[in-house]
N, C-alpha and C positions, 0 to 999 in steps of 0.2 A: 185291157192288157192282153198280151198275146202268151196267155198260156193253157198247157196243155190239160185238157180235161181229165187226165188220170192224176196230174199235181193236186189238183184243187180235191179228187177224193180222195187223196190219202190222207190231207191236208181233213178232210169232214172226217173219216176214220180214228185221224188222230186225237181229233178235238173229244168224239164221245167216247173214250177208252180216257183220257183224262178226267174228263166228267166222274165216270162209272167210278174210278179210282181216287179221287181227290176232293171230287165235291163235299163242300160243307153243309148237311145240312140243319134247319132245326136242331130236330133230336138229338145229332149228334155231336154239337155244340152241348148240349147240354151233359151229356153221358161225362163230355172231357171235362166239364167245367166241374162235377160232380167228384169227379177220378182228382181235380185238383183237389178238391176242399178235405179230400178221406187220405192225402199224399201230405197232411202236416203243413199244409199251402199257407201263408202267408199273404192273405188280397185283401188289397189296402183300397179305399177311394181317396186322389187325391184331393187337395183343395186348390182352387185359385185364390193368391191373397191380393189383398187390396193392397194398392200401394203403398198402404203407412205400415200393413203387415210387412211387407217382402223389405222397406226402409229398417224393420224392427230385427226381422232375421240377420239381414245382412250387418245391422250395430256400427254403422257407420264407413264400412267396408266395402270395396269394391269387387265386382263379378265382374268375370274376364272369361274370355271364347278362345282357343288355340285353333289351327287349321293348315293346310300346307296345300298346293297345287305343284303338279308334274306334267309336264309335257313333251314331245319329242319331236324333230324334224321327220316329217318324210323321207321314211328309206325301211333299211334291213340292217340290225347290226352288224358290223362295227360302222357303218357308216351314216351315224347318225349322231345328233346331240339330242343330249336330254336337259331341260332347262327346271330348277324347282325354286319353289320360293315358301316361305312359309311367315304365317303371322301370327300374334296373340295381340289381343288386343281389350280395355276395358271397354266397359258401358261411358265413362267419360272421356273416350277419345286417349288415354294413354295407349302407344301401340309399341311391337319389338318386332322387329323384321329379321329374315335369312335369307339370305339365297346363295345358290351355287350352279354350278356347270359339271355335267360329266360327259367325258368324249372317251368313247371307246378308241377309237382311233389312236389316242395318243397313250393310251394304254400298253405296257409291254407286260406285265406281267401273267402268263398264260395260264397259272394256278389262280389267279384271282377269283371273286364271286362272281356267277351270270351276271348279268344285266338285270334280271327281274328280284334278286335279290339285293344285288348292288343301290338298284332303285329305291326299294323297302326300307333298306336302311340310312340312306343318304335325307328320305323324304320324314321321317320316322326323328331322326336323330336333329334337322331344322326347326320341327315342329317343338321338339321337347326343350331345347336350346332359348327357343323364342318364350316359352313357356317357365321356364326357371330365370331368365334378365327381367320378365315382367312381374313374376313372387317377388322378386329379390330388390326391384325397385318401388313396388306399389305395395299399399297395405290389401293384398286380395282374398274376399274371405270365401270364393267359388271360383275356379278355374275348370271349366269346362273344354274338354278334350274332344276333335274330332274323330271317334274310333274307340271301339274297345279300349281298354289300359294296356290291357294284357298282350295286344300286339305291341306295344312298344316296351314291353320287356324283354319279346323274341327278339324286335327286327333292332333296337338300338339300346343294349342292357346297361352299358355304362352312365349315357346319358339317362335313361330311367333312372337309376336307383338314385342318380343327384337329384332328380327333380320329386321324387317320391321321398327323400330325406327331407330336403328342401321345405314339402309339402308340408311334414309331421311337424317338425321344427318350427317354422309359422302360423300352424295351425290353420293352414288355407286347404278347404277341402278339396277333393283331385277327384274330378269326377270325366271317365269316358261315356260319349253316348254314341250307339250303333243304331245304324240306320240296314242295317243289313244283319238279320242273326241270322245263322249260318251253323249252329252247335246243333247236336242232336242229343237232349241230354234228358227229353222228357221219357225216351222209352228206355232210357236204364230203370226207371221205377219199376216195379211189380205190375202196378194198377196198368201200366202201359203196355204192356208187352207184346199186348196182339197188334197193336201197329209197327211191331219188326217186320209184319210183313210186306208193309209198303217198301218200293224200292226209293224212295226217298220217306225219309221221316223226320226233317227238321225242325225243328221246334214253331217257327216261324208258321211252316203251314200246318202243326198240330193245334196251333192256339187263333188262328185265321178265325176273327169275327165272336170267340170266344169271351174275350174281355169285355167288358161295361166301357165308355169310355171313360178317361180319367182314371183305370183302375190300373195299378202296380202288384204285381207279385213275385214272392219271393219262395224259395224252395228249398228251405237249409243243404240238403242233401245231395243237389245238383249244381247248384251257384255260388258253389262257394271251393277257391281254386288257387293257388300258389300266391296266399295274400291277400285276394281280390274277392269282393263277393259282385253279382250280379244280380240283376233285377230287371226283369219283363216289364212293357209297359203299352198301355194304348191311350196315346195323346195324340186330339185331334179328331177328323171325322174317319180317317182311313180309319179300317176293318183290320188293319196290318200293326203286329207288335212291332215297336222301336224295345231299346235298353239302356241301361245304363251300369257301370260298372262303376266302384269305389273301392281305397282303400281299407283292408277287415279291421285298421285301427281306428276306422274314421266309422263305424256305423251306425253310432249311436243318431248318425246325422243321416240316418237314410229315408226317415218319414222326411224332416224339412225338404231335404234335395228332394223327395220327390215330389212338394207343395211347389219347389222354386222351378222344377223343368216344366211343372205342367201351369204353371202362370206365363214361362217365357215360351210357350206354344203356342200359335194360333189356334183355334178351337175349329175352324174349319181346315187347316192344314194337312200335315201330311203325318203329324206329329214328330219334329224333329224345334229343338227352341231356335227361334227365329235370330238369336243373336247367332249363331252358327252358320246360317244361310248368311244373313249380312257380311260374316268374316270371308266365307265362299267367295260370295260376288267379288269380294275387294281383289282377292289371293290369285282371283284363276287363268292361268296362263294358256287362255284359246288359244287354236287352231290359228288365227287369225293374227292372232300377237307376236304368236312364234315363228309365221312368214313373214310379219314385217319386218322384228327383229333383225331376220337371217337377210332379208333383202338390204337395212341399213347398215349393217356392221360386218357382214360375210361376205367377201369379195366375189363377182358373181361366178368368175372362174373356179373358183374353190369351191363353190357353193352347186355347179354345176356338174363337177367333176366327180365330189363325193357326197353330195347329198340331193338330188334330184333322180328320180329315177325315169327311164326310160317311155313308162306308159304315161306319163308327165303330158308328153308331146303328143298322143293320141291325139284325132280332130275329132272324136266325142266322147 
């Protein structure tokens, strides 16, 4: 590659100033593991059940995956489409579909939401949609959410709270899992405090490599939030916490759910349950899908005129 020997050392610079500041290691896995147990910590191991166990939980009830894909033409807004679609679906093949279209283009209203909020909730509100026609036709006794809960209270609240009635009312537990934590809620503790000094302190890279696998934890004091309580988790061989969020009415069911994510995990994975990824692969609206799309059904002049851009025709 043709690059410049002073890129590649700032590039070696950067790496051991990352090191110095972020490494994990040993001992110091331990120190936080320590800081959890004297912090009222709550660390559970889960179990994997045997299929006549997870038959016996579920009492003849189906477990169902929600999940939503977005994608967008090449361009710059407004002149672009965004394509979503979203699905929920059981373990026996019942499935509930959405999709929609949004074109800024044909948008007038100039007070409206951006695009990226516009997005959130367009994608958010399909997802939840599909996820209450399948409670409401199936007997589901686990509906598993792709995402936090708690973002689809911000990004589509009306559709929440039907699907979270919905929830109570059938008694079908409503559980979100992230695959991305993103909170920084271990150093509001005492016990944590001297990691305010890092300029990131996420939770995510506070508990890196910290967990057992299979273990879940839970922190009355920081995970529990407009509702919803939260719980850390490391399922799989990643070094890396996943979570899971439930309703505060639903918890008496938070050991089971977390027997039933860490059965539907691969043990060598990434720890996220594998019916999630399955509904993923179905849902997702490649790069690829959405050029073909716009080549079959968008006239090429139209398509030319506002949605192609210019370095398109580059010769490399």
């Amino acid at each position: 590659m043709d690059i410049k020997q002073e890129l590649v050392e700032k590039l070696q610079r950067t790496n051991q100033v990352l090191q110095d500041k972020y490494r994990t290691t040993k001992t110091k896995k331990e120190v936080i593991r320590e800081k959890l147990l004297q912090s009222s910590t709550v660390i559970r191991q889960n179990v994997r059940l045997s299929p006549q166990n997870l038959e016996k939980f579920l009492n003849g009830r189906k477990l169902a995956g929600t999940d939503g894909s977005v994608n967008q033409t090449k361009g710059e807004p407004p002149r672009v489409l965004y394509l979503f679609q979203a699905l929920a679906k059981t373990t026996d093949g019942v499935e509930s579909w959405e999709t929609d279209l949004y074109v800024p283009l044909l948008e007038n209203d100039e007070e409206s939401e951006p695009p990226t909020k516009w997005r959130a909730h367009l994608l958010a509100k399909l997802e939840l949609l599909c996820a209450i026609q399948l409670i409401e036709q199936e007997d589901v006794r686990l509906m598993i959410m792709d995402g936090a809960l708690y973002h689809y209270r911000i990004d589509a609240p009306e559709e929440w709270e039907r699907l979270r009635s919905l929830a109570l009312q059938k008694d079908a537990w409503l559980v979100g899992v992230s695959e991305e934590i993103t909170t920084e809620n271990l150093v509001k503790l005492p016990l944590f405090n001297e990691y305010n000094e890092l300029p990131s302190s996420y939770d995510r890279d506070m508990l890196f490599g910290v967990l057992e696998r299979n273990e879940m934890v839970y922190i009355e004091d920081i995970q529990h939030k407009a509702g919803l309580k939260s719980v850390w988790m490391r399922l799989g061989s990643s070094p890396s916490i996943t979570g899971f969020d439930m309703l505060e009415e639903q918890t008496e069911a938070m050991e089971a759910i977390g027997d039933i994510l860490c059965t539907l995990t691969p043990k060598e994975g990434r720890g996220i349950p594998l019916w999630l990824d399955y509904i993923d692969s179905e849902i997702r609206l490649t790069d690829k899908l959405v050029e073909g799309l716009m080549d079959q059904y968008i006239d090429p002049e139209i398509k030319r005129q506002f949605f192609t851009k210019m370095r398109e025709d580059r010769p490399y």
